[in-house]
C-alpha positions as CSV (number, residue, x, y, z in Angstrom):
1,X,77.8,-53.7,168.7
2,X,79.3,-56.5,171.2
3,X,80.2,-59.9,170.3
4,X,77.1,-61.5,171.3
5,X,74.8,-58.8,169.7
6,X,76.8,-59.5,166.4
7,X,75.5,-63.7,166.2
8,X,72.2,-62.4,166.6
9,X,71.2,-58.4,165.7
10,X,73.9,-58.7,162.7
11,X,70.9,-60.4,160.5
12,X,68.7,-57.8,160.8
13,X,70.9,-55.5,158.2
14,X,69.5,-56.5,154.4
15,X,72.7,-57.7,153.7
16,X,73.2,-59.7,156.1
17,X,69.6,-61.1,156.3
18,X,70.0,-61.6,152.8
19,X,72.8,-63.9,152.5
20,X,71.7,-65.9,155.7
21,X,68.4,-66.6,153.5
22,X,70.4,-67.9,150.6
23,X,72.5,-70.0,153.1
24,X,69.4,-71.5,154.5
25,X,67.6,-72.4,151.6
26,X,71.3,-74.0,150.0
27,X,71.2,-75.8,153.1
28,X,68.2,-77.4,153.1
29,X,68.7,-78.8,149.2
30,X,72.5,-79.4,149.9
31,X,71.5,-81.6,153.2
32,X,69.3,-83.8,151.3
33,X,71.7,-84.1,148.0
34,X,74.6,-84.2,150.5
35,X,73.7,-87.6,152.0
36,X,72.8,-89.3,148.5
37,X,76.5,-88.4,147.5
38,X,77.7,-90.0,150.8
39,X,75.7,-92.8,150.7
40,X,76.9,-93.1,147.4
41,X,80.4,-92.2,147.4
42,X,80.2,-89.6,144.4
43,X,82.5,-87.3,146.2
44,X,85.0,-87.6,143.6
45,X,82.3,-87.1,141.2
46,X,80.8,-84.1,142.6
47,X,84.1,-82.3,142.6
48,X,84.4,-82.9,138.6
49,X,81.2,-81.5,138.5
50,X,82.4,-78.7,140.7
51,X,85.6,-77.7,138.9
52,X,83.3,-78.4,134.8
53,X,80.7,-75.9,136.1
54,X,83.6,-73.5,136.2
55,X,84.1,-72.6,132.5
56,X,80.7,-71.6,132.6
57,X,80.8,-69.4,135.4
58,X,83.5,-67.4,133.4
59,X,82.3,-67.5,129.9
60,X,78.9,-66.3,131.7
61,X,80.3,-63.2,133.6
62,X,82.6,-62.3,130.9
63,X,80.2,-62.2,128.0
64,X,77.0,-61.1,130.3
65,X,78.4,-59.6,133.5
66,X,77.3,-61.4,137.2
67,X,73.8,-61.6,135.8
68,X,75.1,-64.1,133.4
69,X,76.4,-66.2,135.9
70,X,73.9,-68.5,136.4
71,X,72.8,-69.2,132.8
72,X,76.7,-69.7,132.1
73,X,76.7,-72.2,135.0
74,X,73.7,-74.1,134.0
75,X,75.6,-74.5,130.5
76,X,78.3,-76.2,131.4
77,X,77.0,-78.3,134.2
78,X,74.4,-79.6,131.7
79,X,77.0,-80.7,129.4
80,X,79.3,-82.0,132.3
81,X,75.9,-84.2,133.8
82,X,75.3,-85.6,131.0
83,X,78.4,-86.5,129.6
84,X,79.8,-88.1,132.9
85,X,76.5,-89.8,133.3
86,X,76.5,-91.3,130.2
87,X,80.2,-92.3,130.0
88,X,80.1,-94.3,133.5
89,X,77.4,-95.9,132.4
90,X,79.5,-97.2,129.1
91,X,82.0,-99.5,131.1
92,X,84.3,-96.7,131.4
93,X,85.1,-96.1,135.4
94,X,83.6,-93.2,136.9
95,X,87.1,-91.7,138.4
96,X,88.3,-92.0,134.5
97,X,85.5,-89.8,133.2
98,X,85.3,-87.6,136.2
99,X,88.8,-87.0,135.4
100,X,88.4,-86.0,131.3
101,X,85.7,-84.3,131.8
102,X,87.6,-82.0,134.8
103,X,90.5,-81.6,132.9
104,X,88.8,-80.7,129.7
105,X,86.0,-78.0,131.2
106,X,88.7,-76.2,133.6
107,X,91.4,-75.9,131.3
108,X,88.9,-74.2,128.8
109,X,87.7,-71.8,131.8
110,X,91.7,-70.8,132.5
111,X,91.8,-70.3,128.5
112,X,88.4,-68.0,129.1
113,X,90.0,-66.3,132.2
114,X,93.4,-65.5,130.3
115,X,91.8,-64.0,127.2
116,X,89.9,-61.7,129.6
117,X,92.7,-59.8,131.7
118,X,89.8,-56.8,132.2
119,X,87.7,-59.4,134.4
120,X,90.1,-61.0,136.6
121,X,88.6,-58.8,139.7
122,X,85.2,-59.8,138.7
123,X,86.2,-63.9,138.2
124,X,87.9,-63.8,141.9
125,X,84.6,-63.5,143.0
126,X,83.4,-66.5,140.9
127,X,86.4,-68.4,143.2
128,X,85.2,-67.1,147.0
129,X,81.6,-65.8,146.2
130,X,80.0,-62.5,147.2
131,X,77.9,-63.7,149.8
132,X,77.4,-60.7,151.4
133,X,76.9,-58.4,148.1
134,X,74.5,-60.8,146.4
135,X,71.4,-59.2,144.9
136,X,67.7,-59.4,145.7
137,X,67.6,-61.0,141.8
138,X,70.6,-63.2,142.7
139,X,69.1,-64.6,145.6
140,X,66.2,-65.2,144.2
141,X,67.7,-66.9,141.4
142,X,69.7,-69.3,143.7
143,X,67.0,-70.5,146.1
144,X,65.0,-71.3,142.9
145,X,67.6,-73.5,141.3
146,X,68.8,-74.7,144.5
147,X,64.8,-75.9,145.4
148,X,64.5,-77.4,141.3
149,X,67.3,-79.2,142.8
150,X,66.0,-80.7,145.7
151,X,62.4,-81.2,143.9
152,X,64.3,-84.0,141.7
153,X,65.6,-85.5,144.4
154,X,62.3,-85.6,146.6
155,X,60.3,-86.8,142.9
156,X,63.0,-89.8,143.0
157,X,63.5,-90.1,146.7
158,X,62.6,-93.9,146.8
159,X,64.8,-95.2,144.1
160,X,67.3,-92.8,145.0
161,X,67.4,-95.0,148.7
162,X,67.2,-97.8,146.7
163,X,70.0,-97.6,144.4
164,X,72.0,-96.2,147.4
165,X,71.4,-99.3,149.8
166,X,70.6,-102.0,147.1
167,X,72.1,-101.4,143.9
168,X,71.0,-105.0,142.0
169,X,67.8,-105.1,143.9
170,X,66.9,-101.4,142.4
171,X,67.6,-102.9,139.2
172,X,64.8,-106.0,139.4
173,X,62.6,-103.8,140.9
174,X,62.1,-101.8,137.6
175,X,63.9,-98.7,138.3
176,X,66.4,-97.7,135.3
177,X,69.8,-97.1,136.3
178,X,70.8,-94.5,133.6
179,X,67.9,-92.2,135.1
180,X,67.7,-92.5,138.4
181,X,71.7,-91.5,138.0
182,X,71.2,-88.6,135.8
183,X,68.4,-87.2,138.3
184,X,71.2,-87.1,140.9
185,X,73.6,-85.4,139.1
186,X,71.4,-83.1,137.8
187,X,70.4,-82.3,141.5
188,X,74.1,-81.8,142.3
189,X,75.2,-79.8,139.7
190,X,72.2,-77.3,140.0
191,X,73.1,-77.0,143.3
192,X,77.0,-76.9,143.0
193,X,75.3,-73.7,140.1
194,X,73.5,-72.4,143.1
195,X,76.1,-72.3,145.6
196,X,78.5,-71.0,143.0
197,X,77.6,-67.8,143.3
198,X,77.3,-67.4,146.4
199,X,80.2,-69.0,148.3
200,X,82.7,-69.4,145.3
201,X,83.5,-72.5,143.1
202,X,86.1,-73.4,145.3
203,X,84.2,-73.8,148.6
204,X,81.2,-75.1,147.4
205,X,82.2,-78.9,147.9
206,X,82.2,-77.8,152.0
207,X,78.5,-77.3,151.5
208,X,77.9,-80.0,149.2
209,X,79.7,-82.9,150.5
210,X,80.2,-81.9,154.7
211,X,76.7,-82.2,155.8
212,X,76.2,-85.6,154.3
213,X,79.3,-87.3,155.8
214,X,78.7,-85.3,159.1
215,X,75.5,-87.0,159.4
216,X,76.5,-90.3,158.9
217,X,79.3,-89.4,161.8
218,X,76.2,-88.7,163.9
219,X,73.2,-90.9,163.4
220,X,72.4,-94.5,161.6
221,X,69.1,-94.4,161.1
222,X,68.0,-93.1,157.6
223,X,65.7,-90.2,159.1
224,X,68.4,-88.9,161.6
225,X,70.9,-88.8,159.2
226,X,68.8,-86.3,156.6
227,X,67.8,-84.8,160.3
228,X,71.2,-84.1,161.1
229,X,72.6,-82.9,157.3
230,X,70.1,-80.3,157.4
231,X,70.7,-79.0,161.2
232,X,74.4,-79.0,160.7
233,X,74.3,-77.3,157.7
234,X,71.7,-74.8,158.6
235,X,74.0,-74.2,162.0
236,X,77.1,-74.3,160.0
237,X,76.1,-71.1,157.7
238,X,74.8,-69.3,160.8
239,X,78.0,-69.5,162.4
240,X,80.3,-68.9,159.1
241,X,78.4,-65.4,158.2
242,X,78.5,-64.8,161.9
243,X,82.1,-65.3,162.7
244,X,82.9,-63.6,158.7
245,X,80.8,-60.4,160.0
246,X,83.0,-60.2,163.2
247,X,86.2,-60.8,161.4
248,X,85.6,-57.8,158.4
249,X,83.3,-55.6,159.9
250,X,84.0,-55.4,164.2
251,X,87.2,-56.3,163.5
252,X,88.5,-54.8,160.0
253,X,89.8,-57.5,158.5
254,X,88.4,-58.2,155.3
255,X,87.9,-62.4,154.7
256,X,85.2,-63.2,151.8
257,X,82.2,-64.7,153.8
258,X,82.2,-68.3,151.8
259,X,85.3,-68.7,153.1
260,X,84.5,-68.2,157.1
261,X,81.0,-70.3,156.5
262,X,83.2,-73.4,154.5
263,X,85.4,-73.5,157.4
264,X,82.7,-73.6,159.6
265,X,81.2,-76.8,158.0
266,X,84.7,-77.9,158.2
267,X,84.9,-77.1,162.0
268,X,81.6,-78.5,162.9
269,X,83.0,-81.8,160.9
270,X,85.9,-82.0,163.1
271,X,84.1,-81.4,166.0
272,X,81.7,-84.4,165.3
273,X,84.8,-86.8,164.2
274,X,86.4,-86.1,167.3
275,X,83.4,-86.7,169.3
276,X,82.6,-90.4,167.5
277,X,86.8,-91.1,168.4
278,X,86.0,-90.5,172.2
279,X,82.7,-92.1,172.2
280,X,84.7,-95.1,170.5
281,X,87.8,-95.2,173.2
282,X,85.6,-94.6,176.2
283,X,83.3,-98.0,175.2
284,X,86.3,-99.8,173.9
């Protein structure tokens, strides 16, 4: 198989076909969420979120195996949601409780991780993901939380725009702050659950958060910019499991696949950054 046959003919193997579906549907919810937290600025927030789920992920495997992943995950990024919602709603500033509640939930996943020597091998894939080993089931799973997630978001779209361009005037219009915040963060941490499992708990921010601010590199206008987070994300995991297939299998080297599709969002970032710095010095 040649170079160019490997960006195309690879997806026809199931495993291959298989990961590129859970990529795609992550995409499309991550997109949408994705500019919310951009337009929002609940980067910080989303990494707490990232890091709580965590403790979930291992108390989930190590009591129920992989299949208990998920319901692990879901756990502790209920807790975490709520909790953070609730406590930057109290007067109590959101990096503060991002913060607790980051510190709290990940040192009680190291305290999981060190009682369970036997499933160290096992957690390293909660880490970097086994995106090309995932499971019919597991896929299945994620592009059903992953689309619950982007269904909350869609139900709330308007306010969700509202509160992100108009804060106060969201307010007198009737829509509740507490809730239209905790459908958010329930849409980001079901989808920082989905992409978990697939690309690791430490990559999942690339898919989360790099689309969004991408976008915003890109386009102005409030339809471009989803436009744009979805493209670039959908492009972004097509050249990540690409470029990971080339690397482990033409080439030998063995690279988890999260990690080659992360740094793909990554690149495409950069790519976009530097194009917006010479668009800016040629009209200057």
């Amino acid at each position: 198989m040649n170079l160019l046959d490997s960006f195309t003919t690879a997806f026809t193997l199931p495993f291959m076909g298989r990961a590129l579906l859970v990529l795609m549907v992550l995409s499309i919810a991550a997109g949408v969420i994705g500019v919310f937290i951009n337009l929002r600025g609940l980067e910080f927030l989303s990494d707490g979120l990232t890091h709580a789920v965590f403790p979930g992920l291992a108390a989930g495997f190590v009591f129920a195996g992989q299949g208990g992943v998920i319901i692990g995950a879901l756990v502790a990024a209920a807790a975490a949601t709520i909790v953070l919602t609730l406590m930057s709603n109290n007067r109590v500033t959101s990096d503060a409780t991002t913060a607790i509640v980051l510190t709290a939930m990940f040192s009680i996943g190291v305290i999981i991780v060190s009682v369970s020597p036997g499933r160290a091998g096992g957690l390293e894939q909660l880490l970097f993901g086994h995106l090309l080993t995932v499971t019919d089931t597991e896929a299945l799973t994620t592009a059903a939380v992953a689309a619950f997630a982007l269904l909350l978001v869609l139900l709330t779209f308007r306010r969700q725009v509202f509160r992100a361009f108009d804060p106060e005037g969201s307010a007198a219009a009737g829509y509740r702050r507490v809730s239209t915040e905790l459908f958010l963060n329930v849409a980001i941490a079901l989808v920082i659950v989905a992409a978990s499992n697939a690309v690791g708990n430490l990559l999942v921010l690339a898919v989360l958060i790099v689309p969004g601010a991408l976008s915003r590199l890109v386009s102005s206008k409030l339809g471009g910019i989803f436009t744009v987070a979805i493209g670039s994300a959908l492009l972004a995991s097509w050249l990540g499991l690409s470029i990971g297939f080339n690397i482990s299998v033409v080439g030998g080297v063995d690279v988890p696949a999260g990690a080659t599709v992360a740094l793909s969002f990554v690149g495409l970032y950069a790519i976009a950054l530097i194009a917006r710095v010479l668009r800016r010095g040629v009209n200057a």
